[in-house]
C-alpha positions as CSV (number, residue, x, y, z in Angstrom):
1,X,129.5,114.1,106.3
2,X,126.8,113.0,103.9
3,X,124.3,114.5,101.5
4,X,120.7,113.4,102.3
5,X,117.4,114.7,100.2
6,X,114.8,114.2,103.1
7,X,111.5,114.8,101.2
8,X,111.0,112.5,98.6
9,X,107.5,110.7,97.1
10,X,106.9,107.5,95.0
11,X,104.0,106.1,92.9
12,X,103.1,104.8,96.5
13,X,101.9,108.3,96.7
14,X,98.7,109.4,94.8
15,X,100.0,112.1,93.3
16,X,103.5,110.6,92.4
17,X,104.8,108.4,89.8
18,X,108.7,107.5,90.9
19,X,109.1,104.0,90.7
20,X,110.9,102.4,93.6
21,X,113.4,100.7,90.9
22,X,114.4,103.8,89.3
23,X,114.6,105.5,92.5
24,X,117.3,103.6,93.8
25,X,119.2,103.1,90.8
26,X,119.6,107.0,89.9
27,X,120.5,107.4,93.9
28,X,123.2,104.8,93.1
29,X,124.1,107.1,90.5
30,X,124.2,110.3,91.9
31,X,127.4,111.8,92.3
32,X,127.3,112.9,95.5
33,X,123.5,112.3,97.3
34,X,123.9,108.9,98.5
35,X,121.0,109.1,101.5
36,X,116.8,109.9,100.5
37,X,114.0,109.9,102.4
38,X,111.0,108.1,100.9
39,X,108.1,110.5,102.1
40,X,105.1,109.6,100.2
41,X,101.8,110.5,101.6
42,X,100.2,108.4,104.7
43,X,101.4,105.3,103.9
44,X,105.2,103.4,104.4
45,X,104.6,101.0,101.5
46,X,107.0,102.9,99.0
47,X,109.7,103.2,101.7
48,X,110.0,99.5,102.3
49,X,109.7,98.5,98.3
50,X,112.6,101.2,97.8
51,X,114.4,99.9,101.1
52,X,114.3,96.1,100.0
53,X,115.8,97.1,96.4
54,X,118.4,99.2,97.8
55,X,119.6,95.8,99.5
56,X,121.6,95.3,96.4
57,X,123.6,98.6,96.8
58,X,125.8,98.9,100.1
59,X,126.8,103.1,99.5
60,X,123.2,104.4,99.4
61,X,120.8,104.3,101.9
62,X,116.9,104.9,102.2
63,X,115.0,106.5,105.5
64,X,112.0,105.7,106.8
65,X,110.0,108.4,106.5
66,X,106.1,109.1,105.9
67,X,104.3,112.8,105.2
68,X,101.3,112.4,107.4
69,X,98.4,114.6,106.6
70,X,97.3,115.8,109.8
71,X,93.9,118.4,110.2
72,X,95.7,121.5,110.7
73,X,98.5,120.5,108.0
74,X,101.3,118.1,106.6
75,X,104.3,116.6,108.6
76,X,107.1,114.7,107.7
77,X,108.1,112.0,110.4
78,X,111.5,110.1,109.8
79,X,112.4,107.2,111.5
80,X,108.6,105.8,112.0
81,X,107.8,101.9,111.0
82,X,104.4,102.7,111.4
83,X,101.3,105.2,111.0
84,X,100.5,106.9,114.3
85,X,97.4,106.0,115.4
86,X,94.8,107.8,114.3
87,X,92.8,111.0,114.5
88,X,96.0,112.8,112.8
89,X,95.8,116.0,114.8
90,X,99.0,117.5,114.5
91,X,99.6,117.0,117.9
92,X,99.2,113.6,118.1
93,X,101.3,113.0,115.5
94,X,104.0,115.0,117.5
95,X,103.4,113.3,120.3
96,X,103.3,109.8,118.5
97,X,106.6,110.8,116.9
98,X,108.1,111.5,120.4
99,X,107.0,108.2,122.0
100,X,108.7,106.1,118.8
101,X,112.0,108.6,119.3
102,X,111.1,109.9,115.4
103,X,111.9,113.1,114.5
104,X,109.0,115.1,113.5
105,X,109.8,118.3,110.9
106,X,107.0,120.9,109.8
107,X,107.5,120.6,105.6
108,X,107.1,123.4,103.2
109,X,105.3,125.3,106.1
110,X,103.8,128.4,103.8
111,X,103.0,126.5,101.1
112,X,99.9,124.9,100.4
113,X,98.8,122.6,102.9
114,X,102.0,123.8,105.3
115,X,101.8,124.1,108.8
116,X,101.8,128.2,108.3
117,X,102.4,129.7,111.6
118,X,101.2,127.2,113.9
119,X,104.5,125.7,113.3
120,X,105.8,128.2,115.8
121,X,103.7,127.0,118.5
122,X,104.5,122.8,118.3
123,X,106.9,121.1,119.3
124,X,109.1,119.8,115.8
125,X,112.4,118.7,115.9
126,X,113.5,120.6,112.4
127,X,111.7,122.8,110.1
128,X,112.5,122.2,105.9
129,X,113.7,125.6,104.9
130,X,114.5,124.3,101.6
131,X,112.1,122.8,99.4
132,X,112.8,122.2,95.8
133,X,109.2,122.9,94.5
134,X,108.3,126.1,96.9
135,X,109.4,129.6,96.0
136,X,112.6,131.7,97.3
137,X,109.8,133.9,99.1
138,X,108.7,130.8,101.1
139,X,111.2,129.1,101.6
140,X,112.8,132.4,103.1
141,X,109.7,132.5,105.4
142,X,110.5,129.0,106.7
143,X,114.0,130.1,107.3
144,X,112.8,132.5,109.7
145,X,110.8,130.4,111.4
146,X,113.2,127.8,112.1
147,X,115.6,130.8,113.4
148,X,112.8,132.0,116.0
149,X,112.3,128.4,117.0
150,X,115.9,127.7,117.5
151,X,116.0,124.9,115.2
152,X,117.3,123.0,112.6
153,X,116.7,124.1,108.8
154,X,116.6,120.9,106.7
155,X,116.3,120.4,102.9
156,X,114.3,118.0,100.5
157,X,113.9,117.9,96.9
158,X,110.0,116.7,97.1
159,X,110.2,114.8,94.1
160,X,107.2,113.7,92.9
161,X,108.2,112.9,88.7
162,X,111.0,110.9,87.9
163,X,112.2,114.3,85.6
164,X,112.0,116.4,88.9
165,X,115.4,117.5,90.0
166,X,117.2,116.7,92.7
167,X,118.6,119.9,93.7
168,X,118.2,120.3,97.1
169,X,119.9,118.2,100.1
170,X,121.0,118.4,103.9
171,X,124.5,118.4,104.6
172,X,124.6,116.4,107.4
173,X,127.6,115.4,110.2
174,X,126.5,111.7,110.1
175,X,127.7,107.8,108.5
176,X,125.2,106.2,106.2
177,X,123.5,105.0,109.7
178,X,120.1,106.2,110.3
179,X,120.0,106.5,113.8
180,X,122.8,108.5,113.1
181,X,121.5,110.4,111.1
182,X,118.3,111.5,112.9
183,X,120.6,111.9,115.9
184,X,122.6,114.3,113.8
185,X,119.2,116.7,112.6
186,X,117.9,116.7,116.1
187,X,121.3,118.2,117.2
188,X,121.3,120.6,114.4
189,X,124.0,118.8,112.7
190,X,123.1,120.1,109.2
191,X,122.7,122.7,106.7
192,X,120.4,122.9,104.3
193,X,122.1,123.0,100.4
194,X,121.0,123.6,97.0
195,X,122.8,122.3,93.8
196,X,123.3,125.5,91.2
197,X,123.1,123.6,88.4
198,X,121.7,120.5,86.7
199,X,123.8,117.6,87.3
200,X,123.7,114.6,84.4
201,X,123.3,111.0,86.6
C-alpha cells in the first residue's frame, strides 16, 4: 500500500510556482506520501525536471502526468510521455489516452473549468472526488458521480504554492512502480484520503 497525491502543478505551470527542487525534497520528507503526480497544465516539462531530481532519492517516486485543457474542460492523464495530438477535444484526448494505455481521470469535475456532467457520458478510467482546493459540496458531487459511473474515486492535493498543503492522497494497493500503480486505479484499487490535520515536514 502506498500513499500517492495525483494532482499536483509546478512553475512549469503558468499559474504555479513549486519549484521542481523543493518539490522532491519535501516529498522526501513527508512522513508518509512517498508517490506525486506532477500535473501541470499542457506541458510534461515539470514532470521530467522533478523526475530527473528525484533520481537521487530511491523511496519516492514521481508520475507522469499532464492536465490537458481540452474544449469542453480539463483532464488529467497519467502515464502519458507525450501531448495527444492536437485539437484537445475531450474525446480525443480519451481516446489518445486509451491508445498509449494512460489512464484518463475527469479532475475537480464541478469546479471551474471541470468536466460538470459530461463526465457522466465519457469514457474515464477514475474520477478525483477529492480535491484539496474544491469545496466539501463539490467534492461530494464528484463522489456521486464516480458512484453512478462505477468507478474509481481518486484524490490529489492540486498544489499550486509551495505553502499549499498536502492534505489529500489515494491510498492505493500498489509498490512504488508506476505501471503498478496505474494498474492498481484502473482496478479501483484505491481510496481517496484526507489528512485531518497539518503535518510539519
Amino acid at each position: 500500500m502506498i500513499k500517492a497525491d495525483l494532482h499536483f502543478h509546478t512553475c512549469y505551470s503558468p499559474d504555479a510556482t513549486n519549484s521542481p527542487r523543493n518539490t522532491v525534497e519535501k516529498l522526501n520528507r513527508h512522513p508518509s506520501i512517498k508517490a506525486i503526480a506532477i500535473t501541470d497544465h499542457n506541458t510534461l516539462e515539470g514532470y521530467r525536471r522533478t523526475a530527473e531530481l528525484a533520481k537521487a532519492y530511491p523511496d519516492i517516486l514521481i508520475i507522469p502526468g499532464v492536465e490537458i485543457s481540452a474544449e469542453e474542460g480539463e483532464v488529467i492523464l497519467l502515464g502519458v510521455n507525450q501531448l495527444p495530438p492536437e485539437p484537445w477535444s475531450v474525446r480525443n484526448v480519451i481516446e489518445f489516452s486509451k491508445k498509449e494505455n494512460a489512464l484518463a481521470i475527469a479532475v475537480h469535475p464541478y469546479r471551474g473549468y471541470g468536466l460538470g456532467n459530461l463526465a457522466a457520458k465519457l469514457d474515464l478510467d477514475a474520477i478525483e472526488t477529492l480535491n484539496g482546493i474544491t469545496s466539501s459540496r463539490q467534492n461530494k458531487k464528484a463522489e456521486e458521480l464516480a458512484r453512478t459511473k462505477g468507478l474509481p474515486g481518486v484524490a490529489g492535493s492540486d498544489s499550486h504554492f509551495y505553502y499549499d498543503p498536502w492534505n489529500v492522497f489515494t491510498d492505493i494497493q500498489a509498490s512504488l512502480d508506476v505501471g503498478d500503480i496505474l494498474e492498481a486505479i484502473k482496478d479501483g484499487k484505491v481510496k481517496a484520503s484526507m489528512i485531518e490535520k497539518s503535518i510539519d515536514f
